[in-house]
C-alpha positions in Angstrom: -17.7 10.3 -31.3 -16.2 8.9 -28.1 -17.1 5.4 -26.8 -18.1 4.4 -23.5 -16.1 4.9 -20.6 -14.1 2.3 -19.5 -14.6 0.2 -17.0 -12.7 -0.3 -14.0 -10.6 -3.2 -13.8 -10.5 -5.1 -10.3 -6.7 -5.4 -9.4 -5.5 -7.7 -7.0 -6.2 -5.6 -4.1 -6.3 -6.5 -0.5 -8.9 -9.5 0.6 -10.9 -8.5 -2.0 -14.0 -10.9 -1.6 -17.8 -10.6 -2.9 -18.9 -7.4 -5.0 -20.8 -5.2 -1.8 -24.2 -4.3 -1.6 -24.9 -1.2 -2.6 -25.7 -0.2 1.2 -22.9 -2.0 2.7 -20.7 0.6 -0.2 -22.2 3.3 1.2 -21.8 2.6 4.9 -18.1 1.4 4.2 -17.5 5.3 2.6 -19.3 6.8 5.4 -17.4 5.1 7.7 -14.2 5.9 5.7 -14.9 9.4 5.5 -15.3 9.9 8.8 -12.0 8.4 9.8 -10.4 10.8 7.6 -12.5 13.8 9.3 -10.9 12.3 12.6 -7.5 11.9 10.9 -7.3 15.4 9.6 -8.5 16.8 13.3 -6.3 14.6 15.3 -3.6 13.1 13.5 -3.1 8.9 13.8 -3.5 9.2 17.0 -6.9 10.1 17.5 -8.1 7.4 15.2 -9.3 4.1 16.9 -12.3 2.3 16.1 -14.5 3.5 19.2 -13.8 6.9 17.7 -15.1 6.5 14.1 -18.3 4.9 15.3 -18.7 7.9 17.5 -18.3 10.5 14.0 -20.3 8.2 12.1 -23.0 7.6 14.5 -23.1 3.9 15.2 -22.4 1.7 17.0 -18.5 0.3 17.2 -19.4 -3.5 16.3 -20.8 -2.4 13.2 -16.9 -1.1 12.4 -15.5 -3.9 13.7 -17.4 -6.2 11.4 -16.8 -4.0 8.3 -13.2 -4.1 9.1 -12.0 -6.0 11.4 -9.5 -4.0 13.5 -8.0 -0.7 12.4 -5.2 -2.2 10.2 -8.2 -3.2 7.8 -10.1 0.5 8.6 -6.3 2.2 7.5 -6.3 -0.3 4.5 -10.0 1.4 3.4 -8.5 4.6 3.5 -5.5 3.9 1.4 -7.4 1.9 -1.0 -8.0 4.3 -3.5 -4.1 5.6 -3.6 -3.4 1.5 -3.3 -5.8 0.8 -6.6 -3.8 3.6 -8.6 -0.4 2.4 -7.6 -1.7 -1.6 -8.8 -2.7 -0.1 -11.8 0.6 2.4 -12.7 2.8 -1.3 -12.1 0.4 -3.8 -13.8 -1.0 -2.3 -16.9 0.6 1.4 -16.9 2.8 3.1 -19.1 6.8 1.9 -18.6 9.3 2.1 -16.7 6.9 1.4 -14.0 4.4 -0.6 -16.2 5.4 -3.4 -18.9 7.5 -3.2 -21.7 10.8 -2.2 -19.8 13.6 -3.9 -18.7 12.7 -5.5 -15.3 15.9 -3.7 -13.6 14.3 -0.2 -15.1 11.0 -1.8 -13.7 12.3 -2.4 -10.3 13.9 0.7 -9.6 10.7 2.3 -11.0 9.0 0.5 -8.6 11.1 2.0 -5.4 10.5 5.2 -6.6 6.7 5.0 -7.0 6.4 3.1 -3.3 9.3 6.5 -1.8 6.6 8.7 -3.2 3.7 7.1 -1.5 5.6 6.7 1.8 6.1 10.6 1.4 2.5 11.0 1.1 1.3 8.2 3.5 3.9 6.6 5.7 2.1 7.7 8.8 -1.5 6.0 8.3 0.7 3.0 6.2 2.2 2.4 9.2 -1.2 2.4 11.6 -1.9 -0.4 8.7 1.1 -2.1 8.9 1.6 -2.4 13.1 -1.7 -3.1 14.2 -0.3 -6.8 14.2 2.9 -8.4 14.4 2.3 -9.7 10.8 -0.6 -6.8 10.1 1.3 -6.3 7.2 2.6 -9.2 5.6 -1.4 -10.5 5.4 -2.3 -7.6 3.6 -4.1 -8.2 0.2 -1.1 -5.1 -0.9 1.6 -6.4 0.3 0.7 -10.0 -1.8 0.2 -8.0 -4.9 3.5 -6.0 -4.5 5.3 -8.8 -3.1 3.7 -10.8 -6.6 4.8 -8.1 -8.7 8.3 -8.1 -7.5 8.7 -12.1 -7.7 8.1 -12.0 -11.2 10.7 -9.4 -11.8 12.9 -10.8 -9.9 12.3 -14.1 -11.6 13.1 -13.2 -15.1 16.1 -10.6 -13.4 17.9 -13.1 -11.8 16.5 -16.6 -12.9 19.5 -18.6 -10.7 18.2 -16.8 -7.2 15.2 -17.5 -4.8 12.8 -15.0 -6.2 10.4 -15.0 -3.1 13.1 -14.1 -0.8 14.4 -11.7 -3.3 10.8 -9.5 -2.9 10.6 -10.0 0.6 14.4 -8.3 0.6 13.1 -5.6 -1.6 10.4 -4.6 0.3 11.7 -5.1 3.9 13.4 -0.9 3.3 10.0 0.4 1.9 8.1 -0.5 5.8 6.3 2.5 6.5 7.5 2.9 10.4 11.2 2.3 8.8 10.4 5.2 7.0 9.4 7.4 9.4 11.9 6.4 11.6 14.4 7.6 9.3 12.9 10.5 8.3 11.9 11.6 12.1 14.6 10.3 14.0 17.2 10.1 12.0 16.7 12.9 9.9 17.2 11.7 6.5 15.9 13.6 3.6 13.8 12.0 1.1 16.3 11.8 -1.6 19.2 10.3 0.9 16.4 7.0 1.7 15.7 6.7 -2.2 19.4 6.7 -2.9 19.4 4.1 -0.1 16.5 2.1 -1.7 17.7 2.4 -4.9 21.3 0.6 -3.8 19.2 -2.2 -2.3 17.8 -2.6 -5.6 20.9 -2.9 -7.5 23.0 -5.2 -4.9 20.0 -7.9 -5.2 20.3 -7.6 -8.9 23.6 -8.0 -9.4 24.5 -11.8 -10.5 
């Protein structure tokens, strides 16, 4: 006989605060889904604040105060792909997850974030340009950029380990991404060949 589901852990996500009200959840989805109704209809572009109030049918202060601008709307609608990557490098099975070596571990670690940028650079980067530093105050960029200082601490013990994550994260930007892969017309496997260099010239002693 099976137990009881487990439940689910809270990761270090993005200004996680208080646990919400069960009405403020279900406003925060309704307002979620309809930005993905306008996302699907009208690409990036077509998503602004003023726009999801109008789908949702409120008014736009009450999306402002749920999220702030539309870095922390883009965040929402990430959050569940976010949660699942958290979880895969914190407490999932290796190379991405403990128990490896963290070299294996880092390089794991490019290749999970190339295959969300594949999926999601576009709406990443609405998160991570709504500000000048839109993305560097982002709850996920302190949990990856946590995640990679410890690594990077037990990799290469005689280097700056904060400096070393910011380094290691500076090619995974979304808009870098699309840049390449829109302008430039890199392939996928060409930028994670690239990443994956990156990786091994900061780890090299």
């Amino acid at each position: 006989m099976s137990g009881p589901a487990p439940r689910r852990r809270a990761l270090p996500m993005a200004g996680a605060g208080r646990p919400e009200r069960a009405d403020a959840a279900r406003n925060r989805r309704a307002l979620v889904a309809a930005a993905r109704e306008l996302l699907a209809e009208h690409g990036t572009g077509g998503l602004t604040l003023e726009a999801v109030a109008a789908r949702a049918g409120t008014g736009v202060g009450t999306v402002y105060r749920r999220f702030g601008n539309l870095a922390g709307l883009t965040h929402a609608m990430v959050d569940s792909q976010e949660y699942e990557f958290q979880r895969g490098f914190l407490e999932g099975p290796p190379p991405l997850g403990p128990g490896a070596p963290p070299l294996d571990r880092l390089h794991a670690f490019a290749d999970a974030f190339v295959d969300r940028l594949e999926d999601q650079a576009e709406l990443l980067a609405v998160a991570e340009t709504a500000s000048p530093e839109a993305r560097y105050r982002s709850g996920a960029y302190a949990a990856h950029h946590a995640h990679l200082v410890s690594l990077a601490a037990e990799l290469r013990p005689d280097a700056d380990p904060a400096y070393l994550a910011d380094a290691l994260l500076t090619p995974l930007e979304a808009a870098l991404y699309l840049h390449q892969r829109r302008v430039r017309g890199m392939a996928e496997e060409r930028i994670r060949a690239g990443v994956h260099e990156v990786v091994a010239r900061l780890a090299r002693t």
